[in-house]
N, C-alpha and C positions, 0 to 999 in steps of 0.2 A: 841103221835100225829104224824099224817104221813102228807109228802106232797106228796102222792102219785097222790092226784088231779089236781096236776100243772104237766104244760108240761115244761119243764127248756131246752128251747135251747142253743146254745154257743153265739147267740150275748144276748141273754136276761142274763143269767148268766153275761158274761160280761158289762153289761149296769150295771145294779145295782150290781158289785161288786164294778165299777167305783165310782159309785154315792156313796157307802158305804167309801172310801176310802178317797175321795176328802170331806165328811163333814170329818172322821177321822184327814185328813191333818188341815181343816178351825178349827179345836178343837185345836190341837197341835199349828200352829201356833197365835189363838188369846191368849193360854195361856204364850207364849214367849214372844207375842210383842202384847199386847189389842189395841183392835183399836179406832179410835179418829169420831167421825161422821165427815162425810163431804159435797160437794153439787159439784157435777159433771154435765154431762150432763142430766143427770134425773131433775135437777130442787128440788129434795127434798131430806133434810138431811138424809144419808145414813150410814151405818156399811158398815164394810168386808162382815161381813152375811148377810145384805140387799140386797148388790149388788151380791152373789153367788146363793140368793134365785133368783133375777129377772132373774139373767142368766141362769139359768137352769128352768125357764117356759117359757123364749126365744125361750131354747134349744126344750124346748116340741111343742111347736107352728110352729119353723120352719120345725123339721120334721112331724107336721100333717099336715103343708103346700105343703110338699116335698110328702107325699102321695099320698093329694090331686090332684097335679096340674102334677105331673111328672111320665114318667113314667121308669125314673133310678132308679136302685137297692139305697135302704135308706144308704146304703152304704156311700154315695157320699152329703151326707147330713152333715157326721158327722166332718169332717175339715171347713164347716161351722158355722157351733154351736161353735166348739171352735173359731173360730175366733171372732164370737157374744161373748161367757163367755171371751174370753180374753181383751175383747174391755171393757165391762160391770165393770169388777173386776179394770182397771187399770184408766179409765176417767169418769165410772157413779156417 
């Protein structure tokens, strides 16, 4: 099997090496310390992994918003996304 049909630029490689990485981490650390559901500001009982999944369709949403509406390089999208997953992970 070849991936000769994908075009693999350096932020795409790095986008999903991230994303491969950070569930790697979300593995490693719920086998340390399992997590306890809880109810943040989402209003509904949540995991670690609830709140990592909503934060990374945040994450997708705001840079389809950041395409849509702007026209700065997507660049400048992504220290908001984390600030969105780091908000989501620590009070949703």
């Amino acid at each position: 099997m070849t991936f000769e049909w994908m075009y693999w630029t350096v932020p795409t490689a790095i986008f999903f090496s991230t994303i491969f990485l950070m569930i790697a981490g979300m593995l490693v650390w719920e086998l340390v310390s399992p997590t306890v559901e809880r109810r943040g500001f989402l209003k509904i009982p949540t995991t670690r992994g609830t709140r990592f999944f909503v934060g990374l369709l945040g994450t997708a949403y705001i840079h389809l918003a950041w395409l849509g509406l702007s026209d700065f390089a997507l660049w400048y999208a992504m220290p908001i996304s984390a600030v969105w997953v780091f908000i989501v992970m620590r009070w949703g």
